[in-house]
C-alpha positions in Angstrom: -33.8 -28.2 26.4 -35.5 -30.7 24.2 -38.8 -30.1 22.4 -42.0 -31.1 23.6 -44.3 -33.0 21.3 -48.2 -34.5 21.9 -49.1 -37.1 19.7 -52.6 -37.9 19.7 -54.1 -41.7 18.6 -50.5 -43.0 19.5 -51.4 -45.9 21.0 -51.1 -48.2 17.4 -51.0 -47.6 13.9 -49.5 -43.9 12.8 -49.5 -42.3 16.0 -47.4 -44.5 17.5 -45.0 -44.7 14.5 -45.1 -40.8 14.8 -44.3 -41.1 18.2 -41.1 -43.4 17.8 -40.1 -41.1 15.4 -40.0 -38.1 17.5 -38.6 -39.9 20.4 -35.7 -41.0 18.0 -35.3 -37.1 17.2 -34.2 -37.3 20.9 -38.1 -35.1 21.6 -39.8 -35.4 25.3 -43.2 -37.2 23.9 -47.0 -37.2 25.7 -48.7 -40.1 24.2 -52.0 -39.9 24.3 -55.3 -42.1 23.3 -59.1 -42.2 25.0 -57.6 -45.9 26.2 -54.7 -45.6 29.1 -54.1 -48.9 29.3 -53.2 -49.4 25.8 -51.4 -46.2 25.3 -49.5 -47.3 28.2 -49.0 -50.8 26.6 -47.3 -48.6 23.5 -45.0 -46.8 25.7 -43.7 -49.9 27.2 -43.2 -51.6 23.8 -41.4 -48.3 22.5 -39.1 -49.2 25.0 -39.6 -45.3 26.2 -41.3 -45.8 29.3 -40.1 -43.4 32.0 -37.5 -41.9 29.6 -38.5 -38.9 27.8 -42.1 -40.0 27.5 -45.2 -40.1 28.9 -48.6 -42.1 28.7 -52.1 -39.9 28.8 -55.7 -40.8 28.7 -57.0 -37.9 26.5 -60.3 -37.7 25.0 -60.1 -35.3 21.9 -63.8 -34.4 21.9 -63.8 -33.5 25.8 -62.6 -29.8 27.1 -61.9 -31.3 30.1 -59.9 -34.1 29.1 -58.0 -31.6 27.3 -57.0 -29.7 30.0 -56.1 -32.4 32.3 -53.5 -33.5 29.4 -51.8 -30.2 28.5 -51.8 -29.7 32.6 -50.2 -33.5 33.2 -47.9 -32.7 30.2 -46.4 -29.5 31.3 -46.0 -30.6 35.2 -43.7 -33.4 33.1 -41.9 -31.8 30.5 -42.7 -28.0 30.7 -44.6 -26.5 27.5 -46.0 -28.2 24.4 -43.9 -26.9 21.8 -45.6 -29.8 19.0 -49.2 -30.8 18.7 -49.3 -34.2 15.7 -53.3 -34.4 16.0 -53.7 -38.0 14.7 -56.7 -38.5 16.8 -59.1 -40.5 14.7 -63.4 -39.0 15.3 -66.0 -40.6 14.3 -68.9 -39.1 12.9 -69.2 -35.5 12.1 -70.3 -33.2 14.6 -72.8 -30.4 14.2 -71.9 -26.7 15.8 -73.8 -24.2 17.0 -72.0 -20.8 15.4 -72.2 -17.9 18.0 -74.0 -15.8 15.8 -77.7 -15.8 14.7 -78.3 -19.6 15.6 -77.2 -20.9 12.0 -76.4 -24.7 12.2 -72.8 -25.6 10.6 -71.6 -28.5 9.6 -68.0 -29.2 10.7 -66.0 -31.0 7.8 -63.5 -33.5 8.0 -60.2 -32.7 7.2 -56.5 -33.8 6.6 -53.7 -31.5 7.1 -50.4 -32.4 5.9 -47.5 -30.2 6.8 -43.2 -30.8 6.0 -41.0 -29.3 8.5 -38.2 -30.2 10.5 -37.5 -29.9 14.2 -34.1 -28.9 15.8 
């Protein structure tokens, strides 16, 4: 059974190009963005479009928009093997840590990573 991979922000630029990618690697694929009409729009023009992929509205900063993706993804394709967060957020948000109050200040971050699929 093929691998399952969510790419995040794939509705232009990187994600998308991550996405073709993956689809080429002969993956199942969940695009997602915040806008379903365009990440629909880049699942068309993939030419993937009721093939091994799927269009998503996710929102990265909302639980529940989380939820409802990973559910929609695995009702499709059965569990999310890959997770490419390419999701772009802007500003930096602050946090709350459980313990004793203390204010944190989340940082932004880029994680690169090699590895091959099979």
């Amino acid at each position: 059974m093929p691998h399952v991979a969510l790419v995040t922000g794939a509705n232009r630029g990187l994600g998308r190009e991550i996405a073709r990618q993956l689809l080429a690697r002969d993956l199942r694929v969940v695009l997602t963005g915040r806008d379903e009409a365009a990440t629909r729009r880049a699942l068309e023009a993939l030419g993937a479009a009721g093939k091994n992929a799927l269009a998503v509205r996710l929102d990265v900063t909302d639980p529940a928009s989380i939820a409802a993706a990973r559910r929609t993804a695995e009702e499709r394709f059965g569990p999310v093997d890959i997770v490419v967060n390419n999701a772009a957020v802007r500003g930096v948000p602050r946090v709350r840590a459980a313990h004793g109050g203390a204010r944190l200040r989340a940082r932004r971050q880029r994680v690169v990573g090699r590895g091959t699929v099979r």
